[in-house]
Backbone as a printed PyTorch tensor [residue, N CA C, xyz], in Angstrom:
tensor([[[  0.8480,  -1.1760,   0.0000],
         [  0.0000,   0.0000,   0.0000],
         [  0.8910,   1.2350,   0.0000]],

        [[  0.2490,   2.2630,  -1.0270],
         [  1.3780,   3.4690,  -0.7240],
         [  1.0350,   4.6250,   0.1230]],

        [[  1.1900,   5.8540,   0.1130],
         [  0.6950,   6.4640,   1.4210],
         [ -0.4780,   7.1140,   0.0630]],

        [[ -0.4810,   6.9180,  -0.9090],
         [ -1.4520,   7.6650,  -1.7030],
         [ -2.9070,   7.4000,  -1.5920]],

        [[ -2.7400,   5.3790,  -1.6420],
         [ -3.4520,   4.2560,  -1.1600],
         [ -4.1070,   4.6820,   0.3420]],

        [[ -3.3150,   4.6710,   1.0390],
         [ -4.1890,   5.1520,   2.6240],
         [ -4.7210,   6.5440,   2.8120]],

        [[ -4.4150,   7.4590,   2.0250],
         [ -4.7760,   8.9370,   2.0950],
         [ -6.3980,   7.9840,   1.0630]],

        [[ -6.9330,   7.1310,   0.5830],
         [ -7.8290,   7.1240,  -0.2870],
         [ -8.6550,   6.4800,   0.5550]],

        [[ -7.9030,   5.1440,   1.2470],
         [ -8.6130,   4.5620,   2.1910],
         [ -9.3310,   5.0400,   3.2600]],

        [[ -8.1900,   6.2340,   4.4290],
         [ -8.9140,   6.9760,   5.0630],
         [ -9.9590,   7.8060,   4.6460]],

        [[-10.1080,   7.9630,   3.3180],
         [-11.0240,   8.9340,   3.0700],
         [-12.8090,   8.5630,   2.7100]],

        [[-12.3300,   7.3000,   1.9680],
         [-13.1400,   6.6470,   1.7220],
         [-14.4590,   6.1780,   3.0520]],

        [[-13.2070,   5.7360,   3.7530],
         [-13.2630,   5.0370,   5.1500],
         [-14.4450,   6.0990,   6.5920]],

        [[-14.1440,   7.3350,   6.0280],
         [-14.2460,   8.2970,   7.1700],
         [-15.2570,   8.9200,   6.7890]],

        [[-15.0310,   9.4630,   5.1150],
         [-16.5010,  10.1120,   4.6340],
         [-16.2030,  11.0310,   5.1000]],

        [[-14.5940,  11.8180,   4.3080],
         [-14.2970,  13.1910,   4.3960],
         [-13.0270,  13.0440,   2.8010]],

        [[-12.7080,  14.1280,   2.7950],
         [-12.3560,  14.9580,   1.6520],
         [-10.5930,  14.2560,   1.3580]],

        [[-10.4940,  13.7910,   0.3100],
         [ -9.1530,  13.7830,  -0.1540],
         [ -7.8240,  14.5960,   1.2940]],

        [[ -7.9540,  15.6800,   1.0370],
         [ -7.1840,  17.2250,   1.4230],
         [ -7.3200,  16.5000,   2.9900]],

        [[ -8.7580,  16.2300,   3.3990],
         [ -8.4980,  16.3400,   5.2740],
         [ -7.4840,  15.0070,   5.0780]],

        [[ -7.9440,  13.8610,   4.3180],
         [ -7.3720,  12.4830,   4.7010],
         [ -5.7280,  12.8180,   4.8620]],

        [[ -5.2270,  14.1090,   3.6950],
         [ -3.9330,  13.6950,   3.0510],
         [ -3.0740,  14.2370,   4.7680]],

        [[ -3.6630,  15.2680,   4.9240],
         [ -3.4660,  16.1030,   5.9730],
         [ -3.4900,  15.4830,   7.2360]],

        [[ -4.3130,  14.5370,   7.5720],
         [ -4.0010,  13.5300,   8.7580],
         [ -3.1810,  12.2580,   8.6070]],

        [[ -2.8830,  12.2960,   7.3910],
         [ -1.6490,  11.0270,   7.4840],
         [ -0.8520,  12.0240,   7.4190]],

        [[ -0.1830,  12.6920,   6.6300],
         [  1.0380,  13.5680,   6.8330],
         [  1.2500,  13.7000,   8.3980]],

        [[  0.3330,  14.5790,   9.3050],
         [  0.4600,  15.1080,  10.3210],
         [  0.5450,  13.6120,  11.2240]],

        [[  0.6270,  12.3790,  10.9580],
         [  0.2280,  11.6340,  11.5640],
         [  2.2970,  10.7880,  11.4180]],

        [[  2.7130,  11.1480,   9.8830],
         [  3.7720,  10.4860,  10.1060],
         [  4.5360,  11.3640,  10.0950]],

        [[  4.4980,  12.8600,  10.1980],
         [  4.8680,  14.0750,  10.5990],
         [  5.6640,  13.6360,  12.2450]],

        [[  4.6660,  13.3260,  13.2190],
         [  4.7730,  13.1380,  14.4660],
         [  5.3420,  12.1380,  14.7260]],

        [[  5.4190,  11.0520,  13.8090],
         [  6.2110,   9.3910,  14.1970],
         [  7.8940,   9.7700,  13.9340]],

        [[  7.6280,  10.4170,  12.8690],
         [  9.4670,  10.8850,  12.0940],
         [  9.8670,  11.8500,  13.6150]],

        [[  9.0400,  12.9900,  14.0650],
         [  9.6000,  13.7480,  15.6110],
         [ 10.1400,  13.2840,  16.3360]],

        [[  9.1440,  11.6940,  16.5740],
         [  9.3870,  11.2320,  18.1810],
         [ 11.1630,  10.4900,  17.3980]],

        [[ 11.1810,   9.4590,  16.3450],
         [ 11.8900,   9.0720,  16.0860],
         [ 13.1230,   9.8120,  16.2380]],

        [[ 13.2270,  10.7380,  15.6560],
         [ 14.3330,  11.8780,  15.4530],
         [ 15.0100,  12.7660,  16.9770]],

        [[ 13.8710,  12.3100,  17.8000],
         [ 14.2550,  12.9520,  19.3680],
         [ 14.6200,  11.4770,  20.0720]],

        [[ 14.7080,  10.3460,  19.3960],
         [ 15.5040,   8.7830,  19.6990],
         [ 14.2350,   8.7010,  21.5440]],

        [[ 12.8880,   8.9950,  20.8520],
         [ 11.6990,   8.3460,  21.6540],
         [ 11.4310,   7.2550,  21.2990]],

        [[ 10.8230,   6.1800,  21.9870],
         [ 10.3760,   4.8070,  21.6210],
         [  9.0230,   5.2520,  21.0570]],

        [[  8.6540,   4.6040,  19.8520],
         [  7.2940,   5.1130,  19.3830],
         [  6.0170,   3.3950,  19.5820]],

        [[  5.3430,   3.6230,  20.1990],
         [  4.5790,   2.2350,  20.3890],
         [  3.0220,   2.6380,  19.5120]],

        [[  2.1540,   1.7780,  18.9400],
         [  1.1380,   1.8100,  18.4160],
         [  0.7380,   0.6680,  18.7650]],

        [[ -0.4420,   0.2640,  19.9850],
         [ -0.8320,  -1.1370,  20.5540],
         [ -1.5850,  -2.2500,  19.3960]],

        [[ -1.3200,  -3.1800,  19.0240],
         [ -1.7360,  -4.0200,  18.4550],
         [ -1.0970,  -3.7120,  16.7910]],

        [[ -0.1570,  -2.8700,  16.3100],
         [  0.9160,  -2.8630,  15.1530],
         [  1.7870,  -3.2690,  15.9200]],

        [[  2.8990,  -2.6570,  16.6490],
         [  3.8000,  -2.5670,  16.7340],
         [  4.7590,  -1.2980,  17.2400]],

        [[  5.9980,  -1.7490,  17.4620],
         [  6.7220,  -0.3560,  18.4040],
         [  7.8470,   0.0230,  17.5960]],

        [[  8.6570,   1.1900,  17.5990],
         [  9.6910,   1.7030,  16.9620],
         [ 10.3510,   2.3680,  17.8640]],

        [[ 11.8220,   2.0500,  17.3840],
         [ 12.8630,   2.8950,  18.4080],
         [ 14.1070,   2.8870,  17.2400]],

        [[ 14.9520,   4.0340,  18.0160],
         [ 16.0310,   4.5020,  17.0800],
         [ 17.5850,   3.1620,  17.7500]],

        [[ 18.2580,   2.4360,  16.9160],
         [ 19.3100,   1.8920,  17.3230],
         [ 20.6340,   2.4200,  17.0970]],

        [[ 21.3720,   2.7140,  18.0120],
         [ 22.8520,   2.5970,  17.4330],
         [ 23.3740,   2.0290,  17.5030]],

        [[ 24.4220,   1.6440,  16.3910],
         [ 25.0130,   1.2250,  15.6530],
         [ 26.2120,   1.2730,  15.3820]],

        [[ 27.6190,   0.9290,  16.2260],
         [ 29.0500,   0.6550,  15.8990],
         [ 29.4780,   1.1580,  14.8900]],

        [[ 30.3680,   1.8170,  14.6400],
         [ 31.2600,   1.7770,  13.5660],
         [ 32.0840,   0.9100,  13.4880]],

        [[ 32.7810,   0.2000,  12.2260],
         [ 33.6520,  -1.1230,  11.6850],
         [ 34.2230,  -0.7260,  10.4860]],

        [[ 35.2070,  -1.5030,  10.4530],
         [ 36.0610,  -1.7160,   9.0370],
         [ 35.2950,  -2.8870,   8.3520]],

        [[ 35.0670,  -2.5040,   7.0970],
         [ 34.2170,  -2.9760,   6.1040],
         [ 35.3570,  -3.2630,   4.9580]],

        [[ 35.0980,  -3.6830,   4.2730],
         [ 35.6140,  -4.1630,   2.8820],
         [ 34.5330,  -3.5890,   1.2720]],

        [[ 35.5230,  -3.2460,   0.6430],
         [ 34.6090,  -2.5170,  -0.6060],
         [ 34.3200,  -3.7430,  -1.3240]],

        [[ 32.9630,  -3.9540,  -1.8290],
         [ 33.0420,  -5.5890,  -1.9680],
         [ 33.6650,  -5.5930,  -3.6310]],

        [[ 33.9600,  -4.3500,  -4.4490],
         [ 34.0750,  -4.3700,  -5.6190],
         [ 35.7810,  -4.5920,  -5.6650]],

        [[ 36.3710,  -3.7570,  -4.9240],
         [ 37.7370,  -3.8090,  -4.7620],
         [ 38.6140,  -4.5780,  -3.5160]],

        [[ 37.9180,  -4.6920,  -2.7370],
         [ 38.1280,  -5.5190,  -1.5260],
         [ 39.0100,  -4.5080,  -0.8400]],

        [[ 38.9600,  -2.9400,  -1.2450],
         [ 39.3260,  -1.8890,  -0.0230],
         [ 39.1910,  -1.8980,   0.7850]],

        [[ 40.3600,  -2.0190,   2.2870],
         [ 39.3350,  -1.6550,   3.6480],
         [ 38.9100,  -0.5720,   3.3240]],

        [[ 37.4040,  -0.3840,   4.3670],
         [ 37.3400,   1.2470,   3.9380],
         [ 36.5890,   1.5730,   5.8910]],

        [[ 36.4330,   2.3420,   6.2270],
         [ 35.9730,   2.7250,   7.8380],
         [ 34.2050,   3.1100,   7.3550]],

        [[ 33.9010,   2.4560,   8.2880],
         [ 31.8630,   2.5420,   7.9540],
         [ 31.8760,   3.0550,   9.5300]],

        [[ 31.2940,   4.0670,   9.2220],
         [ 31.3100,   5.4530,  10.5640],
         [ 29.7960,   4.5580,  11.2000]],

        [[ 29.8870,   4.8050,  12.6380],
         [ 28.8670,   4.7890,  13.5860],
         [ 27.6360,   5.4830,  13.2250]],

        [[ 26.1450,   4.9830,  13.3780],
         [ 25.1770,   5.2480,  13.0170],
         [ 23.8020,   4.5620,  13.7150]],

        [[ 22.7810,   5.9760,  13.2710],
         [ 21.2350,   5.4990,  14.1300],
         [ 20.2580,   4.8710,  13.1190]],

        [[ 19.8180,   3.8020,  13.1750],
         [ 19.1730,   3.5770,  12.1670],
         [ 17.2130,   3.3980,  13.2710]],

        [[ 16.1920,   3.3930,  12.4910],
         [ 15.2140,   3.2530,  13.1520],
         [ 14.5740,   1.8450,  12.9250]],

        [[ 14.2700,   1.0340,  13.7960],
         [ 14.3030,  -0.2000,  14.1380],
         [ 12.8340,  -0.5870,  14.4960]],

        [[ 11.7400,  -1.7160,  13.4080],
         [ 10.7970,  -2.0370,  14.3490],
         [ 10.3200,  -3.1660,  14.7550]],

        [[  9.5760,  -3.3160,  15.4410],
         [  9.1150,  -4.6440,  15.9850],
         [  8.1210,  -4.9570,  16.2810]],

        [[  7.3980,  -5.9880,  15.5090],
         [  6.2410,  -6.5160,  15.0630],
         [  5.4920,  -6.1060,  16.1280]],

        [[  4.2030,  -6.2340,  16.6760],
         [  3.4310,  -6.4340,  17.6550],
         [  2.5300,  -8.0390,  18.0070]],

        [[  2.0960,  -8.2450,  18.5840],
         [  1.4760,  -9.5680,  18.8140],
         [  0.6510, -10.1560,  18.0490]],

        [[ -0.5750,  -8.8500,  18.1840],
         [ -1.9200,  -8.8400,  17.6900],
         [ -1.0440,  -8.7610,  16.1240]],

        [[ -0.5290,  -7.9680,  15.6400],
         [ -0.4660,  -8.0980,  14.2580],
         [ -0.1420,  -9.0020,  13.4970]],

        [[  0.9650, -10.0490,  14.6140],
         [  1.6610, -11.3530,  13.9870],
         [  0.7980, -12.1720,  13.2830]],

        [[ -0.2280, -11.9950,  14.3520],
         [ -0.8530, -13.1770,  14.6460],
         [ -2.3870, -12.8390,  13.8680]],

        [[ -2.5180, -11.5630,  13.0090],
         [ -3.2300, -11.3030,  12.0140],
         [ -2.8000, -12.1120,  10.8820]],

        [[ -1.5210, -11.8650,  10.9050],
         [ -0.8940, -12.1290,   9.6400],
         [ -0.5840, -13.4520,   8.7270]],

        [[ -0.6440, -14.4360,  10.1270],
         [ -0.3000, -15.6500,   9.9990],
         [ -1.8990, -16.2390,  10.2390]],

        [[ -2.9610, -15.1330,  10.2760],
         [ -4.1530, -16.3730,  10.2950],
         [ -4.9840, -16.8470,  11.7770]],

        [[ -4.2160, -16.2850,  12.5610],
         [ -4.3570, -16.8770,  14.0730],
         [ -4.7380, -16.0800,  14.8320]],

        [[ -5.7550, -15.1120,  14.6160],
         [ -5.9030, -13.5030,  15.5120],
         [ -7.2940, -14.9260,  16.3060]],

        [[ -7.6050, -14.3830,  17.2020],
         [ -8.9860, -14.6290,  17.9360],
         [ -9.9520, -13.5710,  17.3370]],

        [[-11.4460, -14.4770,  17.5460],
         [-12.2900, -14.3790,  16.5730],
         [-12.8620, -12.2100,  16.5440]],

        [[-12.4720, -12.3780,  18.1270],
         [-13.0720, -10.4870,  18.2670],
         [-11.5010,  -9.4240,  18.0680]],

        [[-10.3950, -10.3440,  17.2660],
         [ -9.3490,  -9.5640,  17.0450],
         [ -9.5590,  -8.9450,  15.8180]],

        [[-10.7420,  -8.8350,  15.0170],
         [-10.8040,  -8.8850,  13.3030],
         [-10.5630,  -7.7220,  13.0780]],

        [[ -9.9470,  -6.9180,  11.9120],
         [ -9.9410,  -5.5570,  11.5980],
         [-11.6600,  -5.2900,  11.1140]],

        [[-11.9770,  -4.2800,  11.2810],
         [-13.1050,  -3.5330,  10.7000],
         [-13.0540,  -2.1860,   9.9560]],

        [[-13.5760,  -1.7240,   9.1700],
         [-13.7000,  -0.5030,   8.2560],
         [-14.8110,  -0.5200,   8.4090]],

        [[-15.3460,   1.1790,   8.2190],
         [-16.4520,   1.0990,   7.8550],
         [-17.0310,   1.4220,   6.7920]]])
C-alpha cells in the first residue's frame, strides 16, 4: 500500500475529503518521524513499536575492490512486530481480534 493508497482509504473510510485524509496522514507520520528523530520509543498497541538503534562503527571491505574502507557509527530506526499483528498475519488472531472498516 502506498501512502497515496491510505490517504484514499482513510477517506473513503471516514466520509471526508481527499485534502483532510492527506493532511491527517502527513500530520500523523509528521509526528512518528519527531518522536523518532528525538531517539523516543514510538509504540502503536496491536501494530507494533519503533525505536532509534545505534550502531558501531567497523572496518568494512569494498566488496568491488576488496578496499578496507571505515563505515562510521550510526542510528538507524528499528521495528518490531506487535502480537496482535503477527498473529493477524499468519491467520491466528482470535475471533473479536478482526480488523473492521467502515
Amino acid at each position: 500500500m502506498t501512502k497515496s493508497e491510505l490517504i484514499e482509504a482513510l477517506a473513503k473510510a471516514e466520509g471526508i475529503t481527499l485534502k483532510a485524509a492527506e493532511i491527517a496522514v502527513n500530520v500523523t507520520f509528521q509526528s512518528m518521524e519527531l518522536a523518532l528523530v528525538r531517539a523516543d520509543r514510538l509504540e502503536i498497541r496491536g501494530f507494533g513499536s519503533f525505536k532509534v538503534k545505534d550502531y558501531d562503527g567497523y572496518k568494512g571491505r569494498n566488496p568491488k575492490t576488496g578496499a578496507l574502507i571505515e563505515v562510521s557509527s550510526k542510528k538507524l530506526p528499528f521495528f518490531k512486530v506487535g502480537k496482535e499483528l503477527k498473529e493477524r498475519v499468519n491467520g491466528t488472531e482470535s475471533a473479536n481480534a478482526r480488523i473492521t472498516v467502515k
